[in-house]
N, C-alpha and C positions, 0 to 999 in steps of 0.2 A: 504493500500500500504506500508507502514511502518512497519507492521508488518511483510510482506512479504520478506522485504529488510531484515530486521533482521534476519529472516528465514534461507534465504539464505545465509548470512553472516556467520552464524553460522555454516551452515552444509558447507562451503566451510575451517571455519577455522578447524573442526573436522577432513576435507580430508586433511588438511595437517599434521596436528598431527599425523596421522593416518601413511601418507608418510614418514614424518618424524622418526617413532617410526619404521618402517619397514624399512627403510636405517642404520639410528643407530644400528640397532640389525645386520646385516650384515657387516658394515665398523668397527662400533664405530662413534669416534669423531674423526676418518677421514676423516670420511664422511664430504662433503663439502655441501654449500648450494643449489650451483646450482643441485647436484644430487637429493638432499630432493624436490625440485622447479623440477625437469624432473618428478620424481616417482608421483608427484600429478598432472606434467599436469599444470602448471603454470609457469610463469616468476619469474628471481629473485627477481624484484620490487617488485611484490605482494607479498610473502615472507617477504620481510624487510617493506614493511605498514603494516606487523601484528607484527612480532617482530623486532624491531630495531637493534637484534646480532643476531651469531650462538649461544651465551650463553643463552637469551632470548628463544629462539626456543627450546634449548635443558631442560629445568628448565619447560616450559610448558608442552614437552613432558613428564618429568616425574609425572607432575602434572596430567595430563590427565591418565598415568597408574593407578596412585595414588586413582585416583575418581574410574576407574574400579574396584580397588582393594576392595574400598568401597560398590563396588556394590555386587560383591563377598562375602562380611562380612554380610552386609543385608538377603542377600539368606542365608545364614549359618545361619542363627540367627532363622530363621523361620521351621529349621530343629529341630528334638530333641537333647536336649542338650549334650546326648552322638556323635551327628553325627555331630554338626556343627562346631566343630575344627578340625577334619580332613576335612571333605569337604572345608574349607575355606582355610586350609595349603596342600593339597592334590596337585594344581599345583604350589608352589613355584618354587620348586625344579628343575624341570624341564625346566622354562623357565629361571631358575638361569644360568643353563649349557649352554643354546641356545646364550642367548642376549648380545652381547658384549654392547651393549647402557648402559645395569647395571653395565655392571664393571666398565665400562671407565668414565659412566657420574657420577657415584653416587661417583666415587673414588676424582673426582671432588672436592666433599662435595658442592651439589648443596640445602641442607641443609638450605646453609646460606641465599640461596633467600626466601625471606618473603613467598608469595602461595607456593611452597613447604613444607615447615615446618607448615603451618597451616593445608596442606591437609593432611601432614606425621602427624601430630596430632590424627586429624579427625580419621584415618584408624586405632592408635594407639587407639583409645577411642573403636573403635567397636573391635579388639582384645580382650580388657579388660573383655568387655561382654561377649563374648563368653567363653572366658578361666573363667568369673567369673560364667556362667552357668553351666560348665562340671565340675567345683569345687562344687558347691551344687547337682550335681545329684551325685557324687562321681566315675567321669569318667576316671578325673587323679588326678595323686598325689596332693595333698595338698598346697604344697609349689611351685606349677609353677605359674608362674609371667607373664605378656602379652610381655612384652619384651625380657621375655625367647626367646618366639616364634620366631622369626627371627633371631635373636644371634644363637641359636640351628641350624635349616635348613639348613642355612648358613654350617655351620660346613659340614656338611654332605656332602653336596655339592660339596665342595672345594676339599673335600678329594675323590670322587668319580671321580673330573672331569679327572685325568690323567691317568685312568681303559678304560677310554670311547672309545679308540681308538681301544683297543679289546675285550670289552664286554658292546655294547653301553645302555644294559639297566639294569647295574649292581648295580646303584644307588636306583634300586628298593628294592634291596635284603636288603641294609643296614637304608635306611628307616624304613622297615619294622621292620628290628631288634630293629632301636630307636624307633618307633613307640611304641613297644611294654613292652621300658621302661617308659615311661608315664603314666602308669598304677599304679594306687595307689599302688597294694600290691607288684608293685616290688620297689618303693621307700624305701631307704632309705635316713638318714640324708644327708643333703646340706652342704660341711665344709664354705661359705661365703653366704651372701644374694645378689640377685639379683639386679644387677645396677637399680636405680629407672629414671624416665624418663626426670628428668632434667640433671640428665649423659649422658643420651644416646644424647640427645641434645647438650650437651655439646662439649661432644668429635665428635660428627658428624660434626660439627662447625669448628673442629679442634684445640680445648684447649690440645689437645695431641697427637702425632701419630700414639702412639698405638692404643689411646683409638678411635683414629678418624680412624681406620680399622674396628675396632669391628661394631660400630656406622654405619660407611656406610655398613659394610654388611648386618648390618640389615636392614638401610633403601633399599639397594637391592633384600630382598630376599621380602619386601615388595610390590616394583613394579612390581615382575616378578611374585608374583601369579594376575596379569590380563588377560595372555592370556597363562599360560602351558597346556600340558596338564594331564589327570589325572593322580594320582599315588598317595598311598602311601605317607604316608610324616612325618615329625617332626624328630629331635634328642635331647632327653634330653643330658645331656652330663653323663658320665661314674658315676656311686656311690661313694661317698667318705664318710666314717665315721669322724666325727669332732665333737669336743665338745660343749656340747648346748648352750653353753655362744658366741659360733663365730656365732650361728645363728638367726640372731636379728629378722626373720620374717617367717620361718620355724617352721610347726608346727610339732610334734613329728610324725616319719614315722612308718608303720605300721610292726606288731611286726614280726618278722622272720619267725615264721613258717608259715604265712598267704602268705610271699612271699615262700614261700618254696612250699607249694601247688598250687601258680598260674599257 
């Protein structure tokens, strides 16, 4: 019988997450509590005896993306290792554009809540792997980093989303084109190294405001690959030649005429 209650309890607190992450993504964090408590079919009492705020409910909710997003990583990992970084960044993008819940709540810096950052970890660990698989089959360039991955996306995104109004799936086109610089032989040298993931942390946190942009859009473009849909995906960012001593973890890109034939 106890197990049963638990059962229940569980799949009662998922339908509101669930409610919850589907009002968010239509209001924001306008959305109020009683709307998230109509859209699941409950009171607001029941509601505030699972989370005691809207900030509570809303740090869950990205928690909850967060684990899907892991689930997502799992599945990519059992692909071959040319296939499981696009399949795993393939819907970012897309639900970047859609979900006002990721602007508003990750701009937040909901970071700072403990299960958030240890799930945003977790999902940063399966990144690693898979970017550190498509680097030994020699999928993509050399010098991409796991925290590239969402910093990049990001990018793309932002710069697509004011096209959407008259050409709503034109973010595909420029995907593609970055897609298509993460290819070893179109790498060239990187003039800086990659924020390592105690910056990213950092600035998510808010030890700076720029850096705490950067930061949340990556942890944004993290939770929105749990429910896009597919597409195309990644932006390295543009080539820049820099001298080898600015690149402390970059290793030598491949020689010109090999990107000249790709």
């Amino acid at each position: 019988m106890t197990s049963h209650l638990r059962a229940d309890a569980e799949r009662n607190r998922l339908r509101l997450l669930d409610a919850a992450a589907e009002v968010l993504a239509e209001r924001g964090l306008s959305a109020s509590v009683a709307d998230i408590a109509r859209r699941a079919g409950v009171g607001q009492g029941t509601v505030f005896r699972r989370f005691p705020s809207k900030d509570a409910l809303v740090a869950a909710t990205v928690v909850h993306r967060l684990e899907q997003v892991e689930r997502i990583a799992e599945d990519a990992a059992a692909r071959p290792p040319g296939e499981g970084l696009p399949y795993f960044l393939e819907r970012a993008v897309s639900l970047y554009l859609q979900d006002r819940c990721l602007y508003e709540a990750l701009e937040e810096s909901p970071l700072r809540d403990p299960a958030v950052r240890a799930q945003h970890a977790r999902v940063l660990d399966a990144i690693e792997r898979l970017v550190e698989r498509a680097r030994k089959a020699g999928a993509v360039r050399p010098d991409l980093r796991a925290v590239d991955i969402p910093v990049l996306a990001v990018g793309v995104a932002h710069a697509s989303a004011p096209l959407l109004a008259v050409s709503p799936q034109v973010w595909r086109r420029y995907l593609r084109i970055a897609l298509d610089g993460l290819r070893p032989a179109a790498a060239s040298r990187l003039p800086v190294r990659a924020p390592t993931r105690e910056e990213l942390d950092r600035a998510a946190c808010g030890s700076s405001s720029a850096g705490s942009a950067v930061a949340t859009s990556a942890a944004r473009v993290l939770a929105a690959a749990a429910a896009a849909a597919p597409a195309s995906v990644l932006a390295p960012a543009a080539a820049a030649v820099a001298p080898a001593a600015e690149v402390a973890d970059a290793p030598a890109p491949a020689p010109a005429a090999d990107a000249a034939r790709a």
